[in-house]
Z-matrix of the N, CA and C atoms (Angstrom, degrees):
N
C 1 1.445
C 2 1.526 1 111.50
N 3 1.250 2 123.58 1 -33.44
C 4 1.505 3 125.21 2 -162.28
C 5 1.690 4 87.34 3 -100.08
N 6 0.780 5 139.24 4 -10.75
C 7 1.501 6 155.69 5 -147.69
C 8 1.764 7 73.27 6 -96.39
N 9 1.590 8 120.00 7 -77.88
C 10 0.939 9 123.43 8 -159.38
C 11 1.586 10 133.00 9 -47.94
N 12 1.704 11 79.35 10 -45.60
C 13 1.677 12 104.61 11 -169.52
C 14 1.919 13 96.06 12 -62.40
N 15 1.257 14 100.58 13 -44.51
C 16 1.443 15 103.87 14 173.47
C 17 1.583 16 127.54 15 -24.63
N 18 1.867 17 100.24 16 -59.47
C 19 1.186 18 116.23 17 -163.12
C 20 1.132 19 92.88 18 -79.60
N 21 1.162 20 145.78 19 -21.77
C 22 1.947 21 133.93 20 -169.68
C 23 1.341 22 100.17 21 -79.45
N 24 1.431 23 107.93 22 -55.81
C 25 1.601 24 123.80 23 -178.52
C 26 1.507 25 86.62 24 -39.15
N 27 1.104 26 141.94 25 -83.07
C 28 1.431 27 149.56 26 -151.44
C 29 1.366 28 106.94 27 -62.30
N 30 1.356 29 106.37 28 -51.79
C 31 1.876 30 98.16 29 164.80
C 32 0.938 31 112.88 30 -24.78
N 33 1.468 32 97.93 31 -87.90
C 34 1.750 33 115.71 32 -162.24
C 35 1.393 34 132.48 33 -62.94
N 36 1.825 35 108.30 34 8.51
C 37 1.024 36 108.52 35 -168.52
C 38 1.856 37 98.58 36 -117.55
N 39 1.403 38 88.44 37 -9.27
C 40 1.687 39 96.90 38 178.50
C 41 1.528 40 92.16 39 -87.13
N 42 1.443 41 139.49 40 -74.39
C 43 1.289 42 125.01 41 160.65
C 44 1.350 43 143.40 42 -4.96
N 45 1.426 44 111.55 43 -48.38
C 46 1.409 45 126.45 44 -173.45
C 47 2.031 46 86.61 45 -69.55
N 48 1.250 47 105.88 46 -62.95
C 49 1.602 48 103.80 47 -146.52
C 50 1.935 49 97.22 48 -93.75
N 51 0.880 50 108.35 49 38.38
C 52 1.576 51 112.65 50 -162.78
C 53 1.823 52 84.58 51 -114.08
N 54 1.587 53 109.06 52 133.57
C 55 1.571 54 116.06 53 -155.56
C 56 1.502 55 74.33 54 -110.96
N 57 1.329 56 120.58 55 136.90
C 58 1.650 57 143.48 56 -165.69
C 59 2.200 58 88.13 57 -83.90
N 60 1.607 59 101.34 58 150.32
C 61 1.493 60 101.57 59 162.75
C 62 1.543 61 119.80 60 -109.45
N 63 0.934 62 101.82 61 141.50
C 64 1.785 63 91.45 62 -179.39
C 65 1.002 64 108.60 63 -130.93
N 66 1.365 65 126.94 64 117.93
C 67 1.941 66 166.49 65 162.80
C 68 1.753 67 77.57 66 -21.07
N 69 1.749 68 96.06 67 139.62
C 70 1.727 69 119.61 68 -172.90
C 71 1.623 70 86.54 69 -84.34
N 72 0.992 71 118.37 70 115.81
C 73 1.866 72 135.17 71 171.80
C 74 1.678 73 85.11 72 -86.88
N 75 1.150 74 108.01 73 121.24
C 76 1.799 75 124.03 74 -179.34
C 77 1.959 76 93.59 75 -154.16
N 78 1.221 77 116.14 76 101.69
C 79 1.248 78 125.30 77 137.94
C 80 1.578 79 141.81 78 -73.96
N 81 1.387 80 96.59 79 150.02
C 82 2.033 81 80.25 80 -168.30
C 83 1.610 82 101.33 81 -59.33
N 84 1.360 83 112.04 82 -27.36
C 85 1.618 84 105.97 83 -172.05
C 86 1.476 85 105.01 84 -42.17
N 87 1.620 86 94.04 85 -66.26
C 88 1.760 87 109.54 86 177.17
C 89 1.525 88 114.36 87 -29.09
N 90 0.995 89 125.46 88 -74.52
C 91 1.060 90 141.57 89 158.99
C 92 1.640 91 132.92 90 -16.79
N 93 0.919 92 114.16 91 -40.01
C 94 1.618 93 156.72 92 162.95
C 95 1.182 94 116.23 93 -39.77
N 96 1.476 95 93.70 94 -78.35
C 97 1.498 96 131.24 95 174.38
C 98 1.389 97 102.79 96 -60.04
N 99 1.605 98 114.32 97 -89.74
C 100 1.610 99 101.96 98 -179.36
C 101 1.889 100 127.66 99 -37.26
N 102 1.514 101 124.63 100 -23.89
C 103 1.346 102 114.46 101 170.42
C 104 1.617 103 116.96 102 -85.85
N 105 1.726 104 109.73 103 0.44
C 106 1.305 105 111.56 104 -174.92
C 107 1.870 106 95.65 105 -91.37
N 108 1.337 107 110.49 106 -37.74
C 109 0.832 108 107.26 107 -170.53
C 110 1.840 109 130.32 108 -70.87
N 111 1.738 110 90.83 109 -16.94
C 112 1.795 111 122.26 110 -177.62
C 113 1.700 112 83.43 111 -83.03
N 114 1.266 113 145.51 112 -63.19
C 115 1.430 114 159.11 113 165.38
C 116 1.948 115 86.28 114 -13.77
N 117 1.422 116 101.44 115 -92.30
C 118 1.531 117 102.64 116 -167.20
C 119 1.413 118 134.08 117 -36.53
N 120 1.867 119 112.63 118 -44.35
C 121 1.121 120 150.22 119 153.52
C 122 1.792 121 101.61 120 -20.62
N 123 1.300 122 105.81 121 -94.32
C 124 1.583 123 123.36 122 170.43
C 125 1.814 124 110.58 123 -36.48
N 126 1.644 125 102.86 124 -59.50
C 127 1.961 126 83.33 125 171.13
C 128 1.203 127 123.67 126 -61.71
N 129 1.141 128 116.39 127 -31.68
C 130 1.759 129 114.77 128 -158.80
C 131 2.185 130 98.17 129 -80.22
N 132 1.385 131 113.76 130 -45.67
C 133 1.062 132 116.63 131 145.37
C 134 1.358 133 122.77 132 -7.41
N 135 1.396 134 120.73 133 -101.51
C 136 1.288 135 158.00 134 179.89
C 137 1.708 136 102.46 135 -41.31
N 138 1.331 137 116.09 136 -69.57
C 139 1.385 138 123.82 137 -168.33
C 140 1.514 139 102.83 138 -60.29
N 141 1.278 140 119.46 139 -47.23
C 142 2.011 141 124.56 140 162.36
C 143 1.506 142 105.52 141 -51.35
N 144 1.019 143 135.96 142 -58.03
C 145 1.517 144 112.93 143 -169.44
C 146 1.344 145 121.72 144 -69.02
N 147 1.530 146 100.03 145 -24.10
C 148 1.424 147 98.94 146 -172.41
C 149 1.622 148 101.67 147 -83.95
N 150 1.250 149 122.46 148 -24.68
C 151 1.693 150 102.15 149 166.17
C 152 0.931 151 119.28 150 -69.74
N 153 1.351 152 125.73 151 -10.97
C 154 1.742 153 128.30 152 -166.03
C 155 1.459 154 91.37 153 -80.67
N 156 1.096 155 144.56 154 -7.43
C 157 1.734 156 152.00 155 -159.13
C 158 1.103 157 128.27 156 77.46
N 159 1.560 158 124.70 157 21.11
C 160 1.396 159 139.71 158 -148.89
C 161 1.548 160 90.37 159 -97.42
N 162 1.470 161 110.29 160 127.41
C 163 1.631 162 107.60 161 174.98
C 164 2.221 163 122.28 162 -53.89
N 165 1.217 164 107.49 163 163.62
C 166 1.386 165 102.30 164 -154.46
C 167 1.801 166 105.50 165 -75.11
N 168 1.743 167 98.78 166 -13.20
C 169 1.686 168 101.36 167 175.48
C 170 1.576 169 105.54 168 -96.26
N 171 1.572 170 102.64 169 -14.35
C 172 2.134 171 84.78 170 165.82
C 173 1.385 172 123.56 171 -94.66
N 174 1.591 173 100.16 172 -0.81
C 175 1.158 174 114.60 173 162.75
C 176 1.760 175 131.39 174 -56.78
N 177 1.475 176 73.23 175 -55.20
C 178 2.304 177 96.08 176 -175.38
C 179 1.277 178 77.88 177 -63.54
N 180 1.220 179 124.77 178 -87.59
C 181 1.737 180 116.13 179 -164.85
C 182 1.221 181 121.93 180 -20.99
N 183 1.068 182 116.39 181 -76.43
C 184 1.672 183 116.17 182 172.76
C 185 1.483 184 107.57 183 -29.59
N 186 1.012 185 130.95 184 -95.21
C 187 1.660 186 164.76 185 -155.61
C 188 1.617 187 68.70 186 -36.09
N 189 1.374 188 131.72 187 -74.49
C 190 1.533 189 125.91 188 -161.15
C 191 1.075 190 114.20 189 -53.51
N 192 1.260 191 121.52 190 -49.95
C 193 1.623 192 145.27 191 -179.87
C 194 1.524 193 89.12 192 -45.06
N 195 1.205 194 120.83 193 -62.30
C 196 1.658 195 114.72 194 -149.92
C 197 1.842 196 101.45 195 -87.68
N 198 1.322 197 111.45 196 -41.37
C 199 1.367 198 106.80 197 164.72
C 200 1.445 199 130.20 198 -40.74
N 201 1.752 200 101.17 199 -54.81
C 202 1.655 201 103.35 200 168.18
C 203 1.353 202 115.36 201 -43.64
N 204 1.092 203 109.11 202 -60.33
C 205 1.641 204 135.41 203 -166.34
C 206 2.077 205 93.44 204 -40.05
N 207 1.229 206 102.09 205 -65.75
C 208 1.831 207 115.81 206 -166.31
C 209 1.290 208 113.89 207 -64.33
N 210 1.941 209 114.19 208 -4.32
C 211 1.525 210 103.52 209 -162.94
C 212 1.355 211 104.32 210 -147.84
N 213 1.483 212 114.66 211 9.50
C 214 1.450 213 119.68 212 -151.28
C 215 1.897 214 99.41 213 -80.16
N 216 0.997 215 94.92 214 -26.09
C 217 1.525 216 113.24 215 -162.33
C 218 1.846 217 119.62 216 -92.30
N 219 1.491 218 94.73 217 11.47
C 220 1.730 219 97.87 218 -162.38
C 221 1.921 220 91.50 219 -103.99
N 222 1.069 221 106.40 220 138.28
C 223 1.736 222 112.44 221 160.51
C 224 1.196 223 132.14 222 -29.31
N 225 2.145 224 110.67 223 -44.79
C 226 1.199 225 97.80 224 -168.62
C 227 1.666 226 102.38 225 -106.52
N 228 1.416 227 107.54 226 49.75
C 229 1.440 228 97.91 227 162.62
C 230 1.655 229 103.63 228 -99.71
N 231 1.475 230 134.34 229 33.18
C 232 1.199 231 130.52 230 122.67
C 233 1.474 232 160.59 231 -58.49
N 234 1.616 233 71.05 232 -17.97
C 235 1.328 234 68.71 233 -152.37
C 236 2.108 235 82.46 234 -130.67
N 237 1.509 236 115.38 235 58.38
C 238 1.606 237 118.47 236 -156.41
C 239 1.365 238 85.20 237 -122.74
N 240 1.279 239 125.99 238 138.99
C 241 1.434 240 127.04 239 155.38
C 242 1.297 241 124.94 240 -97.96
N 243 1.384 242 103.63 241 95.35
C 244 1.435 243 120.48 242 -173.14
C 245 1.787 244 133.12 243 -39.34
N 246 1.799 245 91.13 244 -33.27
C 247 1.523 246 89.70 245 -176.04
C 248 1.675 247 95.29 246 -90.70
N 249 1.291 248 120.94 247 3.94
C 250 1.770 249 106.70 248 -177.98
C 251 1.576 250 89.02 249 -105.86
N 252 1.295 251 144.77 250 -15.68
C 253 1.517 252 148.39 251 150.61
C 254 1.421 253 101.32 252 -46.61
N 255 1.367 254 116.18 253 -78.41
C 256 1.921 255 113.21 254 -161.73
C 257 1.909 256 89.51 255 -52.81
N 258 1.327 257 115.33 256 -57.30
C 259 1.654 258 112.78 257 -166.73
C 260 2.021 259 114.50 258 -49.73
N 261 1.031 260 99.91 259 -9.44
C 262 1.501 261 121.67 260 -176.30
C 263 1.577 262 105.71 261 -92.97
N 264 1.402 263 124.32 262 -55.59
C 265 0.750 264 131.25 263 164.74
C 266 1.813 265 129.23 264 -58.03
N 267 1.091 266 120.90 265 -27.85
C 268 1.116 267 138.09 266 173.64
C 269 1.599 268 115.73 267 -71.21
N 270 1.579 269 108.50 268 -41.51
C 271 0.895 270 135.21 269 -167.38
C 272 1.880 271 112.63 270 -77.57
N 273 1.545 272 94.75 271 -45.84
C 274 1.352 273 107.37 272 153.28
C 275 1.776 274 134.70 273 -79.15
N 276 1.098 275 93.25 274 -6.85
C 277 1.543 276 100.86 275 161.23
C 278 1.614 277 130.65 276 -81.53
N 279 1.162 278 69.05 277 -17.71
C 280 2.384 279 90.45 278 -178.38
C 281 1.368 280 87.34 279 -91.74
N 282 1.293 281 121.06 280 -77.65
C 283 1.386 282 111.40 281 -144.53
C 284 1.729 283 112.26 282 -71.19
N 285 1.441 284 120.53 283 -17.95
C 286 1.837 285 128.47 284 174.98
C 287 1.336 286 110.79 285 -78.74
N 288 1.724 287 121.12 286 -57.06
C 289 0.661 288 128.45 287 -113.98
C 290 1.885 289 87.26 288 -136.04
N 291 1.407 290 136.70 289 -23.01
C 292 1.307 291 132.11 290 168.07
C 293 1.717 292 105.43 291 81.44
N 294 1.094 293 122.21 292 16.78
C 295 1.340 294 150.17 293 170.91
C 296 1.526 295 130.22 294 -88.38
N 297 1.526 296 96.08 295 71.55
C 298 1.780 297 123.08 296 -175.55
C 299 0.801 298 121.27 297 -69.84
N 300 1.512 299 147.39 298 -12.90
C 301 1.523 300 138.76 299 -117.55
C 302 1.468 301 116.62 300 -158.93
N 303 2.229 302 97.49 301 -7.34
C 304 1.513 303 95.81 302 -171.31
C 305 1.387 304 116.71 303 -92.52
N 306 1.226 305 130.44 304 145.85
C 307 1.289 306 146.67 305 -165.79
C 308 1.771 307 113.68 306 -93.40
N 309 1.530 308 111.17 307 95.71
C 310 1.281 309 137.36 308 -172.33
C 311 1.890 310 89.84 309 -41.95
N 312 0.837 311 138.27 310 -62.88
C 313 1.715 312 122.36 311 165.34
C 314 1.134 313 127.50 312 -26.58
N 315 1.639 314 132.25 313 -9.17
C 316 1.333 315 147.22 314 -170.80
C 317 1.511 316 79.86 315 -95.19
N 318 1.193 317 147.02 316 -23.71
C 319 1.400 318 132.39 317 -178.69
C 320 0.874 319 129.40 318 -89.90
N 321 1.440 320 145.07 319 14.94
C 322 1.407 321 154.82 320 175.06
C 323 0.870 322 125.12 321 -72.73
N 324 1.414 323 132.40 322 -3.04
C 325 1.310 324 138.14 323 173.02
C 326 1.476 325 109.04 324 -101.09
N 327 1.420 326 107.57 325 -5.84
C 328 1.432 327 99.89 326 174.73
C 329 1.439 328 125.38 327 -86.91
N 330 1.372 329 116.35 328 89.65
C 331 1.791 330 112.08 329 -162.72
C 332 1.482 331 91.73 330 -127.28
N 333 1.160 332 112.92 331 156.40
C 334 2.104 333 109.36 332 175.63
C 335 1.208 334 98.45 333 -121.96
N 336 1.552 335 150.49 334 38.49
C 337 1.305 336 157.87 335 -171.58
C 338 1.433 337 107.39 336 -91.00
């Protein structure tokens, strides 16, 4: 009997104070958005140092350096598709920044893992 009363007591007391989990809700919108926004991050980066007179390889460094740094730590860098990220990025380098010439392989260091 006390055996019993035990186990309810213990139920209901693991229940009561037991913090619920809730499944990562990630839409492609979401998703979208956050790699457009890692996209902008990296040009606006990149396109500033290099006016500051900073050569175009202490440039990539930086811009990566500081990108990792701002995003390394978020959830949905699981679930990011990297080659539609660098193509985003590329994409935003032409059209901000007048920047024809850079070689989507300069991006491999950009991972948030």
């Amino acid at each position: 009997m006390i055996k019993r009363v035990f186990a309810i007591l213990t139920l209901t007391l693991l229940f009561l104070f037991s913090t619920p989990v809730y499944s990562l809700d990630t839409s492609s919108k979401s998703l979208e958005k956050y790699t457009k926004k890692i996209s902008t991050k990296f040009t606006r980066t990149y396109c500033n140092t290099t006016k500051f007179g900073i050569s175009y390889e202490g440039a990539l460094a930086f811009a990566i350096g500081e990108t990792n740094k701002e995003f390394k730590n978020n959830k949905l860098n699981k679930l990011i598709d990297y080659s539609l990220l660098k193509n985003s990025i590329i994409n935003d380098l032409e059209n901000n920044c007048q920047v024809y010439d850079f070689d989507i392989s300069n991006l491999e260091n950009l991972k948030f893992n």
